[in-house]
DSSP file (Angstrom, degrees, kcal/mol; ACC not computed):
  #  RESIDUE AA STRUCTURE BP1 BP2  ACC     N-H-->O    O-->H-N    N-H-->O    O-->H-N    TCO  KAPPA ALPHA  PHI   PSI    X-CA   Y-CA   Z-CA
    1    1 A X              0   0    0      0, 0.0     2,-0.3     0, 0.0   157,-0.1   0.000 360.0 360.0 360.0 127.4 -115.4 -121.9  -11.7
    2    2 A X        +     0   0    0    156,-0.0     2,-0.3   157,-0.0   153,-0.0  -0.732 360.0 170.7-104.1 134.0 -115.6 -118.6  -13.8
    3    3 A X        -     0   0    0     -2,-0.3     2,-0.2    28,-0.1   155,-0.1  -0.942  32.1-118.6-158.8 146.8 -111.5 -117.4  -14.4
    4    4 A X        -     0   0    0     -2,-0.3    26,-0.5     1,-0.0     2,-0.2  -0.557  20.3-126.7 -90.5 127.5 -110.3 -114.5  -16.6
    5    5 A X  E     -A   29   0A   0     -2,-0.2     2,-0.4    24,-0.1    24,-0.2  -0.666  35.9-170.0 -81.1 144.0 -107.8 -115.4  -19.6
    6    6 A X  E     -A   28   0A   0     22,-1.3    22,-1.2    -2,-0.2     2,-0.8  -0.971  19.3-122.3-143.0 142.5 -104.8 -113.0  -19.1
    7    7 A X        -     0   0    0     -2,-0.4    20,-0.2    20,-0.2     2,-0.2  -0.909  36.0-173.9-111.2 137.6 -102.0 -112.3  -21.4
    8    8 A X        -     0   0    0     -2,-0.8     2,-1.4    18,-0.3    18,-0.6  -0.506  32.0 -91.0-122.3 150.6  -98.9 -112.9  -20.2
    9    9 A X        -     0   0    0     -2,-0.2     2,-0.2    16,-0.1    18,-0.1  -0.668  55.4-104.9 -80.8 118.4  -95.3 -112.6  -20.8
   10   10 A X        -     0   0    0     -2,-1.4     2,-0.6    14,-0.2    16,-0.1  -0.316  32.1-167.7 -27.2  98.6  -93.9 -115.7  -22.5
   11   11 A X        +     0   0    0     -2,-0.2     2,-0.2     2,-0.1    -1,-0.1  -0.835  44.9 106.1 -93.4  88.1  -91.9 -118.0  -20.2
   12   12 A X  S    S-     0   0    0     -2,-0.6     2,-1.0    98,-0.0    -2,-0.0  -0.838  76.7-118.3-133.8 179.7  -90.3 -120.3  -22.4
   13   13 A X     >  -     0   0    0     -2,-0.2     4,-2.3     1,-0.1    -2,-0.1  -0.955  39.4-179.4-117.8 111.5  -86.7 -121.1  -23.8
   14   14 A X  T  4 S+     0   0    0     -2,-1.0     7,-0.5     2,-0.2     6,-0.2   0.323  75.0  64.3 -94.4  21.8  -88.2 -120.5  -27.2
   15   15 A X  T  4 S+     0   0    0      4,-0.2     4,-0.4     2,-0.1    -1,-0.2   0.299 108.7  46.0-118.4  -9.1  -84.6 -121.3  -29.0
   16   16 A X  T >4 S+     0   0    0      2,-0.1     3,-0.6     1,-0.1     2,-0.6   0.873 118.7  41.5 -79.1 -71.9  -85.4 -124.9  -27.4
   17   17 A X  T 3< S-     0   0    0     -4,-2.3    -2,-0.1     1,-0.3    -1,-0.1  -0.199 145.2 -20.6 -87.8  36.9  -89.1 -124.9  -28.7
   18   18 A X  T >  S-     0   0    0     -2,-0.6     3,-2.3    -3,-0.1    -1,-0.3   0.466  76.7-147.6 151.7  72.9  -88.8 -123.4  -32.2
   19   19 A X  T <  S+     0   0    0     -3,-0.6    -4,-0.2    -4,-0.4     3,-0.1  -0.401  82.6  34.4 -58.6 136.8  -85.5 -121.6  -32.4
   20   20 A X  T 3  S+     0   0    0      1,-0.4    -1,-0.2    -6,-0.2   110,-0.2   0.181  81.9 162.1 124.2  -5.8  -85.6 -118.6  -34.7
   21   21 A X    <   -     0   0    0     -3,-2.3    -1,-0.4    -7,-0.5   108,-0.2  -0.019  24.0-170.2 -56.0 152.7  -89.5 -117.6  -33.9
   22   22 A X        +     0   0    0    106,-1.4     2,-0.4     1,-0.3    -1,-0.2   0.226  69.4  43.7-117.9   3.8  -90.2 -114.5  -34.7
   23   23 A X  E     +B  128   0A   0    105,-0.5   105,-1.9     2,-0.0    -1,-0.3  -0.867  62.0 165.7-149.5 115.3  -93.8 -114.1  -33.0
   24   24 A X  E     +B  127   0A   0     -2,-0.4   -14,-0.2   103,-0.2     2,-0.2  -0.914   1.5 164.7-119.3 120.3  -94.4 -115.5  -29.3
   25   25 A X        -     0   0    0    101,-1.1   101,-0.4    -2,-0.3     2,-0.3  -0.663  15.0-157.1-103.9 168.8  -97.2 -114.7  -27.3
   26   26 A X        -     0   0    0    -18,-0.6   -18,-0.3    -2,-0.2     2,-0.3  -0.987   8.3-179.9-141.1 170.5  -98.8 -116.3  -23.8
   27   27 A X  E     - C   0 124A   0     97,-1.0    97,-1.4    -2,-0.3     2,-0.3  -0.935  10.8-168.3-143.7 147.8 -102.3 -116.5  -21.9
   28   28 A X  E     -AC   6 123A   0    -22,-1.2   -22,-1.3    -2,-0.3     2,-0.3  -0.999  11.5-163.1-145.6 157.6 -102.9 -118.0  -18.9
   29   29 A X  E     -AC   5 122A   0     93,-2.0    93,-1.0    -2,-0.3     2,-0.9  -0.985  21.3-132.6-137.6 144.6 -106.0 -119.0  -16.8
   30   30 A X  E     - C   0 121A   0    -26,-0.5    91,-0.2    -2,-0.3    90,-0.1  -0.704  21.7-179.0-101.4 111.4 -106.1 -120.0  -13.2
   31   31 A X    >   -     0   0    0     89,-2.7     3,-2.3    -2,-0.9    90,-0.1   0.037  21.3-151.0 -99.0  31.3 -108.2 -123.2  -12.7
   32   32 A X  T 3   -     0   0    0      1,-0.3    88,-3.0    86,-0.1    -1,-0.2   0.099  68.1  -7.7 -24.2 -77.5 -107.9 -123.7   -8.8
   33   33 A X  T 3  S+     0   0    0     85,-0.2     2,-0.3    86,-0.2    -1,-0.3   0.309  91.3 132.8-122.8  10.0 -108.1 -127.2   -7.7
   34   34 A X    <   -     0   0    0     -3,-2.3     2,-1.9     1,-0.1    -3,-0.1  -0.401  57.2-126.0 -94.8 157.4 -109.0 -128.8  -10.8
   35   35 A X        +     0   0    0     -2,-0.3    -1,-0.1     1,-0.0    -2,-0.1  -0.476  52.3 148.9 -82.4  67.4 -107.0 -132.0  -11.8
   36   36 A X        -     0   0    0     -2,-1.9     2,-0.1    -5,-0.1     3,-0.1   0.688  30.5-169.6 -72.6-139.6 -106.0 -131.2  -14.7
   37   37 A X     >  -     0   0    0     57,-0.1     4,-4.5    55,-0.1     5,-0.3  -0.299  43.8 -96.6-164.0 162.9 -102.5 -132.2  -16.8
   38   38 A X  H  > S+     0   0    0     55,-1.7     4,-3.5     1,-0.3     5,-0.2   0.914 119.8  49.3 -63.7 -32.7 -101.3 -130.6  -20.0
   39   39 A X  H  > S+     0   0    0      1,-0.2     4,-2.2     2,-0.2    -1,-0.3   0.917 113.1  46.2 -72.7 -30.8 -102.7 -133.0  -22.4
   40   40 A X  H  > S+     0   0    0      2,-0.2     4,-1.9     1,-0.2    -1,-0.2   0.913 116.8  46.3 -61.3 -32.8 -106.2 -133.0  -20.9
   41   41 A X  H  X S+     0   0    0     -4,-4.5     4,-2.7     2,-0.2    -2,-0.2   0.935 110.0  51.3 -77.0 -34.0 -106.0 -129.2  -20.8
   42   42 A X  H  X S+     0   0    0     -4,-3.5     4,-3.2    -5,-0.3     3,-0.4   0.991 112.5  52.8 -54.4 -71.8 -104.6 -129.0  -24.5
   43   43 A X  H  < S+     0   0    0     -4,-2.2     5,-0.2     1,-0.2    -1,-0.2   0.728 108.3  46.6 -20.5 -52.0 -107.7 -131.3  -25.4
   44   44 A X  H  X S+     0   0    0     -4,-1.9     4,-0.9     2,-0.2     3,-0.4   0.813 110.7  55.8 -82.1 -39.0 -110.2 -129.2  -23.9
   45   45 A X  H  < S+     0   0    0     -4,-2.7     4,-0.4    -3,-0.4    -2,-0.2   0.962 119.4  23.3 -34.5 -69.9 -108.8 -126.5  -25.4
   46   46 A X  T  < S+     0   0    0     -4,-3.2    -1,-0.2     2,-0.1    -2,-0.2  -0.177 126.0  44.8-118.3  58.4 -108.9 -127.4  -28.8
   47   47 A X  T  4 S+     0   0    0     -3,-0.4    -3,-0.2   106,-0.1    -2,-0.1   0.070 121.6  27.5 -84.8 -23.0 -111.6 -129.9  -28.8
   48   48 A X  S  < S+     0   0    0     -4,-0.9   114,-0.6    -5,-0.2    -2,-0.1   0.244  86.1 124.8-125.1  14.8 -114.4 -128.5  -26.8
   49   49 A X  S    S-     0   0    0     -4,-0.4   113,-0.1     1,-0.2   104,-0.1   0.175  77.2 -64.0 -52.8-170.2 -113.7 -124.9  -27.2
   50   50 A X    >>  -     0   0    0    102,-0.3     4,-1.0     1,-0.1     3,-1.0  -0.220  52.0-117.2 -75.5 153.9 -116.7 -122.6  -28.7
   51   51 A X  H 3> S+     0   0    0      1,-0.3     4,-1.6     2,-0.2    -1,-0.1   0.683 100.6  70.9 -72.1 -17.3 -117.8 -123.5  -32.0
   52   52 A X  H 3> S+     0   0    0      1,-0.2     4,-1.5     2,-0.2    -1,-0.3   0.495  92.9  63.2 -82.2  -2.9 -117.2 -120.5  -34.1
   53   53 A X  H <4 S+     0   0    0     -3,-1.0     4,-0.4     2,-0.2    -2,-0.2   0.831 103.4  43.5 -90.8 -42.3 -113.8 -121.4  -33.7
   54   54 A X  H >X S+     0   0    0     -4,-1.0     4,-1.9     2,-0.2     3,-0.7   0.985 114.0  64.1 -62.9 -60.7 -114.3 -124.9  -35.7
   55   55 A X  H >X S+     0   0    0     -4,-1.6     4,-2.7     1,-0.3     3,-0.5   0.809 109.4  28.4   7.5 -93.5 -116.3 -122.5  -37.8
   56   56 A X  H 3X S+     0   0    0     -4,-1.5     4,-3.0     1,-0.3    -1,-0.3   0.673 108.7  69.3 -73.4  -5.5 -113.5 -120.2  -39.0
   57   57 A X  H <4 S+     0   0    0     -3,-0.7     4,-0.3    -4,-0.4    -1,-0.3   0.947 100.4  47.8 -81.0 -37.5 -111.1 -122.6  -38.8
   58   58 A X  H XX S+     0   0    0     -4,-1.9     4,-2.0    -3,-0.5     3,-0.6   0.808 111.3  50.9 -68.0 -19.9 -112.8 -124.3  -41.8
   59   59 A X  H >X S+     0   0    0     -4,-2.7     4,-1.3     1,-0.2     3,-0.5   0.990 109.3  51.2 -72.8 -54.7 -113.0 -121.0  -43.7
   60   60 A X  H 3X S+     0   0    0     -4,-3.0     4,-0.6     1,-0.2    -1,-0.2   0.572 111.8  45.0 -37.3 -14.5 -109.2 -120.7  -42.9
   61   61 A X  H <> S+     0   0    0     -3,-0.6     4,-2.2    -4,-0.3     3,-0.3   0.940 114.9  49.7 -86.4 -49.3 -108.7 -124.5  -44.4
   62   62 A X  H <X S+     0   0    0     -4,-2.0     4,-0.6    -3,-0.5    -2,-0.2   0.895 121.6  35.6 -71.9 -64.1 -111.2 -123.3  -47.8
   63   63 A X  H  < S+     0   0    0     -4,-1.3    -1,-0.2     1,-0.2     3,-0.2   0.813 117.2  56.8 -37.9 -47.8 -108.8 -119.8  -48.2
   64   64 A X  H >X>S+     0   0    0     -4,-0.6     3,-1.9    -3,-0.3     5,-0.7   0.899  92.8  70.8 -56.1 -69.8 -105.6 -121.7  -47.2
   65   65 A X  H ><5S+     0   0    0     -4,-2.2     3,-1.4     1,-0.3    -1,-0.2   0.556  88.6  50.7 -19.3 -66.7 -105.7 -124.3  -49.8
   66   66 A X  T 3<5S+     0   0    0     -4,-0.6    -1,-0.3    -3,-0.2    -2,-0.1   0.592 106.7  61.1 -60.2 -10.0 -104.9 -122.8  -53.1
   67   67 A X  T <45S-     0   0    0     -3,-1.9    -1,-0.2     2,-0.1    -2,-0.2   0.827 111.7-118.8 -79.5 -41.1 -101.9 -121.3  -51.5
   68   68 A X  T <<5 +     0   0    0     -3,-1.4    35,-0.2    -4,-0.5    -3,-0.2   0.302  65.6 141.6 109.3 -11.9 -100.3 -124.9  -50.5
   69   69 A X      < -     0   0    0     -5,-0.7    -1,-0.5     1,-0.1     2,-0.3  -0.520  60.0-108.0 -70.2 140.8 -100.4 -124.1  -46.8
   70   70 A X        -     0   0    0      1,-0.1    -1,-0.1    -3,-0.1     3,-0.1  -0.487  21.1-164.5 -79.5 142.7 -101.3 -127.0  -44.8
   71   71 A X  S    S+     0   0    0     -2,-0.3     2,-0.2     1,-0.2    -1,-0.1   0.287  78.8  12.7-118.5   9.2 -104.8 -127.0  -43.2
   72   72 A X        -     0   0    0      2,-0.1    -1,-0.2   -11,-0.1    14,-0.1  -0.879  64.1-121.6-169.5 171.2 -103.4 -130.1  -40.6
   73   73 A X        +     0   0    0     12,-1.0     3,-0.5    -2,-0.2     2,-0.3  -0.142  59.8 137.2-105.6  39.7 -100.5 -132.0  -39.3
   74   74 A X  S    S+     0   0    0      1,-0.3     2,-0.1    11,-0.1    -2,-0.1  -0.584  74.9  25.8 -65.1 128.8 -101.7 -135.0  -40.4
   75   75 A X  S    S+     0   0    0      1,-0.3    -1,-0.3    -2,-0.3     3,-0.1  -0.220  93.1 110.9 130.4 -92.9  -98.8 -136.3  -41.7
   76   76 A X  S    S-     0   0    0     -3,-0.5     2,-0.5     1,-0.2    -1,-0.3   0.174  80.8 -84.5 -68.5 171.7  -96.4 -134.7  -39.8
   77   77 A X        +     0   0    0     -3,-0.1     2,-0.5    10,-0.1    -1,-0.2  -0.567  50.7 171.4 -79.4 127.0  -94.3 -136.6  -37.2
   78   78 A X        +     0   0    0     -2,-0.5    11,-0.1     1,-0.1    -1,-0.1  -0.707  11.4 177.6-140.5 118.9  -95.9 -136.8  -34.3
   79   79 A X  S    S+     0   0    0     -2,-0.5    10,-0.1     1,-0.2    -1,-0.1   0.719  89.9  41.9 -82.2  -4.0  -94.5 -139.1  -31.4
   80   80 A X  S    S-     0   0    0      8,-2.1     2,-0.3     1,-0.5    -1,-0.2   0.585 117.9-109.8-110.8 -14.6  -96.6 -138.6  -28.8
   81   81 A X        -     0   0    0      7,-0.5     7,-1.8     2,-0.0    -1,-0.5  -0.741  45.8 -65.2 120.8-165.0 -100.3 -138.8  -31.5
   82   82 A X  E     -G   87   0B   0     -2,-0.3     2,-0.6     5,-0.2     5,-0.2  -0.945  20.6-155.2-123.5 141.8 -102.5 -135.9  -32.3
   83   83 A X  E >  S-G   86   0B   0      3,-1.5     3,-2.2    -2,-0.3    -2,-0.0  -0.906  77.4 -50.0-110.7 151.6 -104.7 -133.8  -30.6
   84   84 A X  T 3  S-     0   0    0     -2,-0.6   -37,-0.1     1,-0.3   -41,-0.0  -0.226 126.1 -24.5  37.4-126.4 -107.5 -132.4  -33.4
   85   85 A X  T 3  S+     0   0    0     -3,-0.1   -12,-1.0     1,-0.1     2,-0.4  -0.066 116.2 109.3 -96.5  39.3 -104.9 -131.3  -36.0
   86   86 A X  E <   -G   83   0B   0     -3,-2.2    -3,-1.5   -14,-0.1    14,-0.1  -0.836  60.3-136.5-120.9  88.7 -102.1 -130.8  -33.9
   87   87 A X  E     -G   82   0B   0     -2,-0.4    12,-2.1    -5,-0.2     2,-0.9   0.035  18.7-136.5 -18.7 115.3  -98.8 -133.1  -33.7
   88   88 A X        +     0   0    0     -7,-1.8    -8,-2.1    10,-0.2    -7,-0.5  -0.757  30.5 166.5-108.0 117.4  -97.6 -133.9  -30.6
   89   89 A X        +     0   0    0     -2,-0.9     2,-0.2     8,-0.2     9,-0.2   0.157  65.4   8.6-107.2  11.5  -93.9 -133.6  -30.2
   90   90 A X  E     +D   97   0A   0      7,-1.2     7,-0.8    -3,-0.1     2,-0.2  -0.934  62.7 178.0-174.0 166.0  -93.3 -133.7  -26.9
   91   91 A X  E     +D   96   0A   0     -2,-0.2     2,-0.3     5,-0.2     5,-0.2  -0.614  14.0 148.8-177.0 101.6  -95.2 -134.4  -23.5
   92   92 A X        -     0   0    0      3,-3.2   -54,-0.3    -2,-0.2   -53,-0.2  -0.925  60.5 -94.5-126.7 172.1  -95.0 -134.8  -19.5
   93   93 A X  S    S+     0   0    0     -2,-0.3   -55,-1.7     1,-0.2     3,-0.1   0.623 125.4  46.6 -59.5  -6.7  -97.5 -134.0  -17.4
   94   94 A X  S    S+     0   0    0    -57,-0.2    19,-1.0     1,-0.1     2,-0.5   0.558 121.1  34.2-106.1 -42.5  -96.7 -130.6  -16.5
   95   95 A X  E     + E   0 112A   0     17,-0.2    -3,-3.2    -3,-0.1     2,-0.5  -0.920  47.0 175.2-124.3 130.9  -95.9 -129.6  -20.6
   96   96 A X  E     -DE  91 111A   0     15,-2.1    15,-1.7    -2,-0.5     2,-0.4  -0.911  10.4-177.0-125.3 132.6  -97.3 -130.6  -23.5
   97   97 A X  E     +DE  90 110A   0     -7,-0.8    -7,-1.2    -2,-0.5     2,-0.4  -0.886   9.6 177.8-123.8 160.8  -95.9 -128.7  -26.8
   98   98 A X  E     + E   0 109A   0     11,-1.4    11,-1.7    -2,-0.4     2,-0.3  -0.993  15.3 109.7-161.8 154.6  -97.4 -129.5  -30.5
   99   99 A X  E     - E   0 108A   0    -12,-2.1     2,-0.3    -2,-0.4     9,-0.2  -0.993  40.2-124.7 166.2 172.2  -96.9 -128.2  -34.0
  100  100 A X  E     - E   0 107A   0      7,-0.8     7,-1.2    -2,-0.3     2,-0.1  -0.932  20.2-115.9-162.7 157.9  -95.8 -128.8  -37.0
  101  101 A X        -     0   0    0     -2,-0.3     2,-0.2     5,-0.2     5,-0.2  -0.340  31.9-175.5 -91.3 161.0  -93.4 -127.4  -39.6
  102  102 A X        -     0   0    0      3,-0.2   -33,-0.1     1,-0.1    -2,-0.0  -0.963  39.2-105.5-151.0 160.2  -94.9 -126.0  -43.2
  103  103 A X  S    S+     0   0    0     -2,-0.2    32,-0.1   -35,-0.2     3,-0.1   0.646 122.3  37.8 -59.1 -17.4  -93.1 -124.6  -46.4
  104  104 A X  S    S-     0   0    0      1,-0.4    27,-1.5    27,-0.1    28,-0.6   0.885 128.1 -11.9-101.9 -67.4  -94.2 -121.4  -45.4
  105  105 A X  E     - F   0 130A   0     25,-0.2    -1,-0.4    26,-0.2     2,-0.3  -0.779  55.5-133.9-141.5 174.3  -94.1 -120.9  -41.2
  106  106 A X  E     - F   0 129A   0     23,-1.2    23,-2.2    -5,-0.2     2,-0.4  -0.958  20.8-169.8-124.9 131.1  -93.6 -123.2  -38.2
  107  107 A X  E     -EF 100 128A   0     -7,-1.2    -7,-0.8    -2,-0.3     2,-0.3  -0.949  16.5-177.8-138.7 161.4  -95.4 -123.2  -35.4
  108  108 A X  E     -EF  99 127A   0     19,-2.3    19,-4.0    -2,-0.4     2,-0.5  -0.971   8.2-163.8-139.8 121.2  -95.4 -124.6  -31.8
  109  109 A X  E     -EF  98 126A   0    -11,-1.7   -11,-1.4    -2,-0.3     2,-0.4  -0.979  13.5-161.6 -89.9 130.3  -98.2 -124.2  -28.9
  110  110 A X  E     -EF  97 125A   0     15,-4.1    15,-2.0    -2,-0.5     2,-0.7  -0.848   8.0-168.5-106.2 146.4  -97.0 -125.1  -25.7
  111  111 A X  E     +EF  96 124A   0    -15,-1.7   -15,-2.1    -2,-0.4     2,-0.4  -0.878  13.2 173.1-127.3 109.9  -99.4 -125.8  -22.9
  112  112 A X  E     -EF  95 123A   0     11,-3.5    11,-1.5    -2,-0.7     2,-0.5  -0.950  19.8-147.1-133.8 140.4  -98.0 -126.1  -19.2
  113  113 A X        +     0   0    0    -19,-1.0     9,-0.2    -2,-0.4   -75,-0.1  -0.839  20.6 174.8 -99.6  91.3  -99.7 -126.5  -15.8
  114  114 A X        +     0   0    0     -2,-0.5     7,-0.6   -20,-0.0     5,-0.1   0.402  25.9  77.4 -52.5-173.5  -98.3 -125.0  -12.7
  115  115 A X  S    S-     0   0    0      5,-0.2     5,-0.2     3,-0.1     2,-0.2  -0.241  73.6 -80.8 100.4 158.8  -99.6 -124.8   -9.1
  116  116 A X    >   -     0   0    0      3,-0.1     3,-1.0   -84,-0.1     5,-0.0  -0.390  64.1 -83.2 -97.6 158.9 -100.0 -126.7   -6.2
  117  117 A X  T 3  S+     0   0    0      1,-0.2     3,-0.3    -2,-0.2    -2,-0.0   0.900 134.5  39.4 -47.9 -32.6 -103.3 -129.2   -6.0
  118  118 A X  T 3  S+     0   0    0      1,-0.2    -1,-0.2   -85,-0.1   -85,-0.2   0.317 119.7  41.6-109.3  10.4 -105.3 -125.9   -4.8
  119  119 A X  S <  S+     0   0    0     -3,-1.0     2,-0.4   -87,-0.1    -1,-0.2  -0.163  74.4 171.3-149.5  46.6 -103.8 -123.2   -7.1
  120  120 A X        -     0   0    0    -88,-3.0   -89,-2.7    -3,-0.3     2,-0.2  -0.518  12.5-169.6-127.1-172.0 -103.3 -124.2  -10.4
  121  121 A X  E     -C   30   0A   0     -7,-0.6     2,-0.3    -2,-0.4   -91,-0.2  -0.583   5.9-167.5-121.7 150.0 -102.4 -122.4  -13.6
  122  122 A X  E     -C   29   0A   0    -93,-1.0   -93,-2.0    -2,-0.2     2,-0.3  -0.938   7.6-175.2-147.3 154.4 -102.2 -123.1  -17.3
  123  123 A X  E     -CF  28 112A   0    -11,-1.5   -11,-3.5    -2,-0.3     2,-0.6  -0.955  12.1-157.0-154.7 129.9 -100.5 -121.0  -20.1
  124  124 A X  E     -CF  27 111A   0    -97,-1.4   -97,-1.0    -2,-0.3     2,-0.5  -0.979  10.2-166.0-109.9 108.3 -100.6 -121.6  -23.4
  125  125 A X  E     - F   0 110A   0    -15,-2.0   -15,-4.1    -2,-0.6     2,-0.8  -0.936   4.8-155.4-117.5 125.7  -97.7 -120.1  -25.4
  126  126 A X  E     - F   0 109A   0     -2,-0.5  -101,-1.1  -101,-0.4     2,-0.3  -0.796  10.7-175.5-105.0 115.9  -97.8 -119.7  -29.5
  127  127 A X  E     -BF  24 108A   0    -19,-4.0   -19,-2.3    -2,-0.8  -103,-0.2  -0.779   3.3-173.1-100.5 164.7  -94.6 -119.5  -31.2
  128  128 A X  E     -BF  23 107A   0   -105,-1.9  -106,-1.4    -2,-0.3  -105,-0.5  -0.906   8.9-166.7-169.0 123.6  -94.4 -119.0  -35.0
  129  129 A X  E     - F   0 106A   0    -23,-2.2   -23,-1.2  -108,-0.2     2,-0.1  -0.934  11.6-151.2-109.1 128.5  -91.6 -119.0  -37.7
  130  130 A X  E     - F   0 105A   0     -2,-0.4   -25,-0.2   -25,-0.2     3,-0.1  -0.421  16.4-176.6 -95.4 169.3  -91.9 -117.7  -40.8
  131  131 A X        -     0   0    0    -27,-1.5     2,-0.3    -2,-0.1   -26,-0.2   0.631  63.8  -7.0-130.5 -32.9  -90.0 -119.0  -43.9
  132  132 A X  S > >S-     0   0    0    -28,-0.6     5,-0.7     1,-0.0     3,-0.6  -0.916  86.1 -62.8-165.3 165.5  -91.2 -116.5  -46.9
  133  133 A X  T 3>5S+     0   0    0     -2,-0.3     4,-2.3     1,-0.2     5,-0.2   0.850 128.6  46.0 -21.6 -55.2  -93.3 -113.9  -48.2
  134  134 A X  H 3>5S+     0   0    0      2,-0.3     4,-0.6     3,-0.2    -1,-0.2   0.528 105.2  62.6 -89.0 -18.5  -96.6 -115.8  -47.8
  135  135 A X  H X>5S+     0   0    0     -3,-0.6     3,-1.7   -31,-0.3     4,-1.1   0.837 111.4  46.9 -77.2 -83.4  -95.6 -117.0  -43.9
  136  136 A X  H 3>5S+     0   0    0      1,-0.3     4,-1.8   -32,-0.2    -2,-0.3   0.565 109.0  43.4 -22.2 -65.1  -95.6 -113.4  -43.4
  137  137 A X  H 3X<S+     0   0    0     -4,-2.3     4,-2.1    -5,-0.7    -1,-0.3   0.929 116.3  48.8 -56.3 -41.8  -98.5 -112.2  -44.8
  138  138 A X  H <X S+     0   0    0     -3,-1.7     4,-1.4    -4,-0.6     5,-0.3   0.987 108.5  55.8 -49.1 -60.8 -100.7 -115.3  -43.3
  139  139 A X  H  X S+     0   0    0     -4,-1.1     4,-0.5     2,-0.2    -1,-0.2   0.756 113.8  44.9 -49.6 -33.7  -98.9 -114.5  -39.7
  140  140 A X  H >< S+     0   0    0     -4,-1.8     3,-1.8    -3,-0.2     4,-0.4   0.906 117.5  42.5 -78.9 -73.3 -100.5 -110.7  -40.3
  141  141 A X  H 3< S+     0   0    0     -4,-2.1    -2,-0.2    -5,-0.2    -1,-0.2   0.791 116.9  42.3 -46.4 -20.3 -103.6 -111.8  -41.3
  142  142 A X  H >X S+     0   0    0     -4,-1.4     3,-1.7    -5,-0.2     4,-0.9   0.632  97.6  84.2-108.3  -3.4 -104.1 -114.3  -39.0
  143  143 A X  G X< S+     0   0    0     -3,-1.8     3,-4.1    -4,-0.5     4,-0.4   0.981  89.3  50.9 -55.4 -65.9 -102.6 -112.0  -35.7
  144  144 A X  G 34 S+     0   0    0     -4,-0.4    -1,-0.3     1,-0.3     4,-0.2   0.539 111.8  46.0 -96.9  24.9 -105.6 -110.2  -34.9
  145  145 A X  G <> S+     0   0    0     -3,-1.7     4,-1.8    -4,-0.1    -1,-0.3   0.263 101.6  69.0-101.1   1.1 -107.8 -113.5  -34.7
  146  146 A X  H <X S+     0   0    0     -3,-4.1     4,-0.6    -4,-0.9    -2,-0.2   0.463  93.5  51.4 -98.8  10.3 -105.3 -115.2  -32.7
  147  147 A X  H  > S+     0   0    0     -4,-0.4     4,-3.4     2,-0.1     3,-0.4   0.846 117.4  42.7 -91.8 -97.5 -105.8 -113.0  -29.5
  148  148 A X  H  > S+     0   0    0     -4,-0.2     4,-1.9     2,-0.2     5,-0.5   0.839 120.5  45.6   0.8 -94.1 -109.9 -113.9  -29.8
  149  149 A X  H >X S+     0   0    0     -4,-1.8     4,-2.5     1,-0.2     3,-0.9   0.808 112.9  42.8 -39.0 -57.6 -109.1 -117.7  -30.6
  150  150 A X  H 3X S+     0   0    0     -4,-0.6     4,-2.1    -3,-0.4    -1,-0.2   0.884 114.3  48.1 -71.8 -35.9 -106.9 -118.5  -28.4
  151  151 A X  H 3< S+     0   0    0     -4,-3.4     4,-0.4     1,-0.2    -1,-0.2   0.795 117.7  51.0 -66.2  -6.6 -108.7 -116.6  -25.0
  152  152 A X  H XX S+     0   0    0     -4,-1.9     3,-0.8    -3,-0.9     4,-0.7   0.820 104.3  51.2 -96.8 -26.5 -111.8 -118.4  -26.3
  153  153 A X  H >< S+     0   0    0     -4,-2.5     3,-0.8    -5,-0.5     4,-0.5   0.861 114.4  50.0 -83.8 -22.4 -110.2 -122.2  -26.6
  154  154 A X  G >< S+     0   0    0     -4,-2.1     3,-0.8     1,-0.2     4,-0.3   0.724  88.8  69.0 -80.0  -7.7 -109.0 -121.7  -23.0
  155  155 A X  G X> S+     0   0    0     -3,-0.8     4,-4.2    -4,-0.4     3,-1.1   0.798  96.0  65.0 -73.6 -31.7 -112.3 -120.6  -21.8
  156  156 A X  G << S+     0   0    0     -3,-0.8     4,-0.3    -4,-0.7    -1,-0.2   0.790  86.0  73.7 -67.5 -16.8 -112.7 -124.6  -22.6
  157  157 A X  G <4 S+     0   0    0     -3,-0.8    -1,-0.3    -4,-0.5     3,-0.2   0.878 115.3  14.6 -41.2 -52.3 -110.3 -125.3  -20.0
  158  158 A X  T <4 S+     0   0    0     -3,-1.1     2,-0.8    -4,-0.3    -2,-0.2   0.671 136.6  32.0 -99.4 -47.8 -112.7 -124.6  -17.4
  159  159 A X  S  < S-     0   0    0     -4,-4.2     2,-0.7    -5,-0.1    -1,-0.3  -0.848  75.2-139.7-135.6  91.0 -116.2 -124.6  -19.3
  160  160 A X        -     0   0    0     -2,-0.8    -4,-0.1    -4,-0.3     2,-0.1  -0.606   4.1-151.0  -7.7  28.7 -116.4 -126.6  -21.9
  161  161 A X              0   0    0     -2,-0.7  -112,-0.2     1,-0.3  -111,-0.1   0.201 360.0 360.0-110.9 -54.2 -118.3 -125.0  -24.8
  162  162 A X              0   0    0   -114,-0.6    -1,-0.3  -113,-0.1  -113,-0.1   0.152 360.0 360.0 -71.7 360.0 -119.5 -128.8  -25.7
C-alpha cells in the first residue's frame, strides 16, 4: 500500500504530554487494514525507516557532543523500555508517547492509531521544550530537517526501508 504523509493539525492535550512546549507539530499516514498498534508502528518508524536518516542522526550525535546535549535516552527513565533511543513513558495500544528530558530542551513524540479494522490512521506528533539559549538554537537548526525526517520514518510504517 503506497499512502501520502500529510501534515496535520496537532490533536493532543500537549499541557498533559509536555506542558510548556513551545514547538508542536503532526503527520499522519492512512495505512488501511493493516494491524498495526502504536508501538509496532513507533518501531517501524524509527527502526526501519530509510537509512540516511541513521546517517545524519550520527552526524547530529558527532556535532551534539561537545555541547553536552544528549545523543540518547539511555539512561532516562523509561517504564515501558526503549524503542532505538527513545524512552518510553507511556503506552496502550492506541498511544504510545516517548522522550526524554535534557538540560537544554524536552521533547515527546507521540504515536496514536485510529480507525476502524479497514480505515486506519497513524499520527505522529513532536512536541519540544526548550530550557536555554542552546535549546533554541538546536530547535532552529534542527526545524527544517524535522519536516524531511519525520515524513520519511513514517514512510516505514507502510514500507519498510529495511
Amino acid at each position: 500500500m503506497t499512502s501520502t504523509v500529510r501534515e496535520i493539525t496537532p490533536n493532543v492535550d500537549a499541557g498533559t504530554v509536555l506542558a510548556g512546549a513551545q514547538f508542536i507539530d503532526a503527520f499522519r499516514v492512512e495505512i488501511g487494514a493493516a494491524a498495526v498498534n502504536a508501538r509496532e508502528a513507533c518501531t517501524r518508524m524509527v527502526l526501519h525507516g530509510p537509512r540516511w536518516i541513521d546517517a545524519l542522526l550520527r552526524l547530529r550525535n558527532v556535532l551534539v557532543t561537545p555541547f553536552g546535549l544528549k545523543t540518547s535516552g539511555e539512561g532516562a527513565p523509561a517504564p515501558h523500555g526503549l524503542i532505538g533511543l527513545f524512552p518510553v513513558l507511556s503506552e496502550t495500544p492506541e498511544r504510545l508517547v516517548a522522550g526524554f528530558d535534557d538540560h537544554h530542551l524536552d521533547f515527546r513524540i507521540v504515536v496514536d492509531v485510529t480507525g476502524d479494522a479497514r480505515d486506519r490512521q497513524v499520527t505522529s506528533t513532536t512536541l519540544v521544550r526548550t530550557h536555554n539559549l542552546l535549546g533554541r538554537i538546536y530547535l532552529t537548526l534542527i526545524m527544517p530537517f524535522h519536516k524531511l525526517v519525520v515524513r520519511s520514518m513514517m514512510t516505514g510504517i507502510i514500507e519498510p526501508a529495511r
